[in-house]
C-alpha positions in Angstrom: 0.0 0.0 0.0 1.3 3.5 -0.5 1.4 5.3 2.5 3.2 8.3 3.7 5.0 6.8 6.7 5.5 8.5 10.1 7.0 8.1 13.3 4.8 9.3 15.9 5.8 10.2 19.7 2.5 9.2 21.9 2.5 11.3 25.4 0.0 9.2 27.3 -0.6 4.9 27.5 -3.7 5.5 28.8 -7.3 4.5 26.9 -7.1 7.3 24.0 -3.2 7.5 23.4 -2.9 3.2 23.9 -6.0 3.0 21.7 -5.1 5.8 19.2 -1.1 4.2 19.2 -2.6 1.2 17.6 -4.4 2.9 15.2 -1.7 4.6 13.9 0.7 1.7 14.0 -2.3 -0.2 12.0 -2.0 2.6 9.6 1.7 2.1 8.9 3.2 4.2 10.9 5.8 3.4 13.7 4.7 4.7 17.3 6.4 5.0 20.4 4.0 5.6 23.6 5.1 7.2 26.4 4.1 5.9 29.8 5.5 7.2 33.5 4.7 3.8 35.0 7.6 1.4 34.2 5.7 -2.0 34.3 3.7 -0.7 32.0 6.4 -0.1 29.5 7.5 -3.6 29.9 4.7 -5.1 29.8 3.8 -3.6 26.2 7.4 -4.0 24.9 7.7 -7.7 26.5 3.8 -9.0 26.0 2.3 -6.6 23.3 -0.4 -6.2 25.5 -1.7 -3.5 27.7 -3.8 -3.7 31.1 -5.7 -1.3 30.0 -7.1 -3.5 26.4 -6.0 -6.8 28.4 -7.7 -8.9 25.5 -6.2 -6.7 23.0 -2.5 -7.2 21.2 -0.2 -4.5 20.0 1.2 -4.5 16.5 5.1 -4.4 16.8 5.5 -1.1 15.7 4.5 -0.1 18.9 7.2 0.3 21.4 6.7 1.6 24.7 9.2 4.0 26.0 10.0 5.5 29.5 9.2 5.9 32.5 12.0 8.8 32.0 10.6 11.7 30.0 11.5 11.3 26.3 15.2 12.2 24.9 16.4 14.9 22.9 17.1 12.5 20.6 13.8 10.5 20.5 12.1 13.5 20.1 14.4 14.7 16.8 13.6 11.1 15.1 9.8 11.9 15.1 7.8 13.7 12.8 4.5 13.7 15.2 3.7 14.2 18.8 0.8 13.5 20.2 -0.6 14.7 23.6 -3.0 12.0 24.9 -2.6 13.1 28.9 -5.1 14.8 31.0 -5.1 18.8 30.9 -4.0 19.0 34.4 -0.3 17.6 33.4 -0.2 19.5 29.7 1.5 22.1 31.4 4.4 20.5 32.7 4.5 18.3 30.4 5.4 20.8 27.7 7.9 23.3 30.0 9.9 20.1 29.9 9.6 19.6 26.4 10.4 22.8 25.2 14.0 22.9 25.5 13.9 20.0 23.4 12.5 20.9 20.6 14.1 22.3 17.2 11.9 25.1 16.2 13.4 25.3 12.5 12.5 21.4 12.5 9.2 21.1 14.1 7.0 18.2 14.4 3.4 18.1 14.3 2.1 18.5 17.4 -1.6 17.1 18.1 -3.9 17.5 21.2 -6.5 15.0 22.2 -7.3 16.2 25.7 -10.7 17.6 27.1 -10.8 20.5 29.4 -9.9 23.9 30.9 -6.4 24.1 33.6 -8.0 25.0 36.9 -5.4 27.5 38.1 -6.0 30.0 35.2 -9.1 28.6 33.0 -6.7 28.5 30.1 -7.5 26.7 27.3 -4.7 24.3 25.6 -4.1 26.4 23.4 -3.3 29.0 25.6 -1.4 26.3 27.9 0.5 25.9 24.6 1.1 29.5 24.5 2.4 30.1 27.4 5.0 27.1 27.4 6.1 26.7 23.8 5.1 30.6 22.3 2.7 31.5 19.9 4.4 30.0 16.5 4.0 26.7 18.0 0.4 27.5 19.4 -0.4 28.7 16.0 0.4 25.7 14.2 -0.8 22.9 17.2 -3.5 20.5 16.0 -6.4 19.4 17.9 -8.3 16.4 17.7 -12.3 15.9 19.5 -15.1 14.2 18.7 -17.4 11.0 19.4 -14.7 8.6 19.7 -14.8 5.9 22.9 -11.4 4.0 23.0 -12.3 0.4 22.9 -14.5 1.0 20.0 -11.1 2.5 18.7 -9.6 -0.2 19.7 -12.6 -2.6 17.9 -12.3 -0.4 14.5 -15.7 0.6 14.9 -16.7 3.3 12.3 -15.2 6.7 14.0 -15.6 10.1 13.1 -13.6 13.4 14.3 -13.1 16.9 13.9 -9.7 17.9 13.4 -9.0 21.5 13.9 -6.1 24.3 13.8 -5.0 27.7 13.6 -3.0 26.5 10.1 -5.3 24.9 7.9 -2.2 22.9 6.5 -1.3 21.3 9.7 -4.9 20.2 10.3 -4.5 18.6 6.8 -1.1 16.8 8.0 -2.9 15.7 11.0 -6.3 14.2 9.0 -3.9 12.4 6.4 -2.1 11.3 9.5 -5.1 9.5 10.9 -7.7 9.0 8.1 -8.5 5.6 7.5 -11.8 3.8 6.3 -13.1 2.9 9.7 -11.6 6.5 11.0 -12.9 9.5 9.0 -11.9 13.3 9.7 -13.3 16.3 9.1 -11.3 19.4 9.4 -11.8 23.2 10.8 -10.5 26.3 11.8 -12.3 26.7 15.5 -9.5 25.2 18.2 -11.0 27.5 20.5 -15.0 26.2 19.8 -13.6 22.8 19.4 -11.9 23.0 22.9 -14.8 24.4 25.0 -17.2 22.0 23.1 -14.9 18.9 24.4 -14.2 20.3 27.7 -18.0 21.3 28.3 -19.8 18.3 27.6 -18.2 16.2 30.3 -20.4 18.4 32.3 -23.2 18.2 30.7 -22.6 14.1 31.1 -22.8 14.5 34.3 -26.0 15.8 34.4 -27.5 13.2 32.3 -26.3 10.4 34.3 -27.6 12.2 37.4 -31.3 12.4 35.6 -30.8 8.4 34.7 -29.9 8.0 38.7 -32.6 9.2 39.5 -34.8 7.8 37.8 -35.9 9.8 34.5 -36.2 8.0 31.3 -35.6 9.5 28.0 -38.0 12.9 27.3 -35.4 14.2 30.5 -32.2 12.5 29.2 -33.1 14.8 25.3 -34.1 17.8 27.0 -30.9 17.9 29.1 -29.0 16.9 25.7 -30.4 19.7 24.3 -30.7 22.2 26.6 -27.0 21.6 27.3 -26.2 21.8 23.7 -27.5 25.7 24.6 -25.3 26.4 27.2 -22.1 25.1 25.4 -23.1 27.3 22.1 -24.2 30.2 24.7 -20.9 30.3 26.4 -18.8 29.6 23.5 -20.0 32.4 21.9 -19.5 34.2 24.6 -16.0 33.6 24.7 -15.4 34.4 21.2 -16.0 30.9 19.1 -18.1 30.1 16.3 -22.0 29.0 16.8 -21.3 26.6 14.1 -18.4 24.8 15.9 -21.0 23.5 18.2 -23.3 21.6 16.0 -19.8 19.8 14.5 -19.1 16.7 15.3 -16.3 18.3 18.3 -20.1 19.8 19.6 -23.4 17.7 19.5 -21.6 14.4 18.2 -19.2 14.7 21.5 -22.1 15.7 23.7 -24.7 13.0 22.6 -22.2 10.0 22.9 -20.8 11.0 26.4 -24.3 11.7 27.7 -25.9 8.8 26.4 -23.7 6.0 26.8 -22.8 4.2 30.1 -19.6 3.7 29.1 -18.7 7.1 29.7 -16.9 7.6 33.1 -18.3 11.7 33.3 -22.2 10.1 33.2 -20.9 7.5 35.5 -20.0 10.1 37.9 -23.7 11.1 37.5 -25.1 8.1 37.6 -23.5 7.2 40.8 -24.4 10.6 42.1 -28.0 10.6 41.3 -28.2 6.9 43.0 -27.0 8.6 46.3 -23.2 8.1 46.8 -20.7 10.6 47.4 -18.3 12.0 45.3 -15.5 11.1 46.9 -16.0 7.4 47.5 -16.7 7.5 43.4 -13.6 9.4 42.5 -11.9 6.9 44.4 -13.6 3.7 43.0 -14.1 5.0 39.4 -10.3 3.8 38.5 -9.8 6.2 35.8 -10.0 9.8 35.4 -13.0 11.7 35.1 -12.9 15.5 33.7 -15.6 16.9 34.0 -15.1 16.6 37.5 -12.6 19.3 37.7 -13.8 21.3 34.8 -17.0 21.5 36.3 -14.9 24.5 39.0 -13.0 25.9 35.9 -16.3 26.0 34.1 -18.2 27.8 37.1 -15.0 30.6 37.4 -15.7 31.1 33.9 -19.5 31.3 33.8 -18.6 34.4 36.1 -16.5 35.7 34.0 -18.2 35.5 31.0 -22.0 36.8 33.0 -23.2 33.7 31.1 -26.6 32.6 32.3 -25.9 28.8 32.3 -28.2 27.1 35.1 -27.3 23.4 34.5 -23.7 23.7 34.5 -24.5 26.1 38.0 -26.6 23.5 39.2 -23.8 20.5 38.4 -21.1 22.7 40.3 -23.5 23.2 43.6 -23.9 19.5 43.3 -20.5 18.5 43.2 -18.4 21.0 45.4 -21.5 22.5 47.4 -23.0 19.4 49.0 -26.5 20.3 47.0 -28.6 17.5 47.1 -29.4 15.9 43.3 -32.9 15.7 43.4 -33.5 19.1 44.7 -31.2 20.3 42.4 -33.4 18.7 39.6 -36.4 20.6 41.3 -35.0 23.5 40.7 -34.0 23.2 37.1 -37.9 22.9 36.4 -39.4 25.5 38.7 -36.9 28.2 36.6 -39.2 30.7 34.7 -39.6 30.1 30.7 -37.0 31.6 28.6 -36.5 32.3 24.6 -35.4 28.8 23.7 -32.8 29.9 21.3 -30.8 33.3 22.3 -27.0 34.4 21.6 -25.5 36.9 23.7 -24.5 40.3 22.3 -21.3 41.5 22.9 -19.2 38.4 22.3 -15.8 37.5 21.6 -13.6 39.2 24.3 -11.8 36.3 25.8 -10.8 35.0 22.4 -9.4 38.1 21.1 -7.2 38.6 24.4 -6.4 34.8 23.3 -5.4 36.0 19.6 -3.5 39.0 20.9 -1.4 36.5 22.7 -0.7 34.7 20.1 0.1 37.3 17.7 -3.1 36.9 15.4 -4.8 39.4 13.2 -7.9 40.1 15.3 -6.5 41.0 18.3 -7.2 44.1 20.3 
């Protein structure tokens, strides 16, 4: 088959960068995954398999590497790196991989993480910004969309949106990854496309919660939808396009992750709704669940913004207020009726601060 070959640098062994490694090794390309955990590297380099797809095997171009963070010299070889590791650590991670990087020789870089930093609701891209400057932030790719691992994994059909500031990096990223059973789609929006994955692991939340209790499927749509409101509402807010939130990064995203079990923010929810505590299910969930912590980033930036956004509110007081779920619920439906469709005047401020930093026409 002719195939343009790449070697690609995976930051993160867990679900989505294991799952997305063997994609891209089963599209011809050779991948090296990064994990901190040193039996997991062995295991993978000694067993092709993973605890985390235990049924699953590895092709041999996937070699596990670390737990030391990668070399100078890995890190020249590659022609891709690809950030599969919770927001929280996307910050350090790249202050350590600055100094290592050739600017005059850069690789594609690609994002796959959902959420907002808690310290300084920054976005990624901003993240990216602040640790790498704004010619790499300009040209970072971003990857989001309805896409559960172990379907990955299972070469279920799979669609994303695949998004940048350069519309020919996005390119080099969709030929990266296209494959029949993995189509892209690509954009312009990383700032829509970021709030859209970050947000709906909220929103998740909330629909498990409804399902906990007890609701049945009118509720579970109306909070799909309603929530599909607040994401556009405060998206726009903060400067991205409406559109963005109909993409697959938007209602595809939303509508998997609040309708599927599977999904460890509606599991949160779930749990929730059925009367346990938080921290017991943080503790027992066994993987990490986002929107979690971007449920406080989200609430700072609901202030911010002066974006009326009641669900996301009513999540937050929920998870960090002690509010009790079904009174919570209660609440949502003695609100007053609203316009059912209504953007906000006045948008765009946070975005353009976001240009400005990265030296972007449009800035102010």
């Amino acid at each position: 088959m002719d195939v343009d070959r790449s070697k690609v640098l995976v930051f993160g062994a867990g679900n989505f960068g294991s799952c997305l490694a063997d994609h891209l090794a089963d599209s011809y390309h050779t991948v090296f995954l990064w994990s901190r955990y040193e039996n997991a590297v062995r295991q993978i380099n000694e067993t092709h398999r993973s605890d985390v797809f235990k049924d699953h095997v590895f092709p041999d171009t996937v070699k596990a590497v670390g737990p030391e963070f990668p070399s100078r010299e890995l890190i020249k070889s590659v022609d891709v790196l690809l950030f599969a590791i919770p927001t929280e650590g996307v910050r350090e991670t790249l202050t350590n991989l600055r100094p290592l990087l050739d600017e005059g020789n850069l690789p594609l870089l690609i994002f796959v993480n959902k959420g907002i930093e808690i310290a300084t609701n920054a976005l990624t891209l901003e993240i990216i910004a602040d640790t790498c400057g704004p010619a790499i932030a300009n040209v970072a790719t971003f990857i989001s969309g309805p896409s559960f691992a172990k379907e990955i994994i299972k070469r279920q059909p799979t669609s994303v949106s695949v998004v940048s500031l350069s519309v020919a990096h996005a390119q080099r990223a969709s030929h990266l990854f296209h494959q029949p059973w993995f189509r892209c789609y690509t954009g312009e929006d990383p700032i829509g496309v970021e709030l859209a994955g970050a947000l709906k692991n909220v929103y998740a939340i909330a629909s498990g919660m409804a399902d906990g209790l007890g609701f049945e499927n009118n509720t579970r749509a109306s909070l799909i939808t309603r929530g599909l409101a607040e994401m556009t509402r405060i998206g726009t807010t903060y400067g991205a396009s409406p559109l963005t939130f109909l993409s697959l990064a938007g209602v595809g995203d939303l509508f998997l992750t609040c309708s599927s079990s599977t999904s460890r923010n509606y599991t949160v929810g779930y749990r929730l709704g059925k009367g346990e505590k938080l921290d017991h299910i943080i503790k027992t969930l066994g993987s990490v669940a986002e929107g979690v912590t971007t449920t406080k980033a989200l609430h700072t930036l609901i202030s911010r913004l002066g974006v009326n956004a009641p669900i996301a509110t009513g999540i937050y007081e929920v998870l960090y207020e002690d509010a009790d779920v079904a009174e919570k619920a209660k609440w949502l439906m003695a609100l007053p009726p609203v316009r059912e469709l209504e953007l906000p005047e006045g948008t765009g401020k946070p975005a353009e601060q976001l240009l400005k930093k990265l030296e972007l026409p449009g800035a102010v």
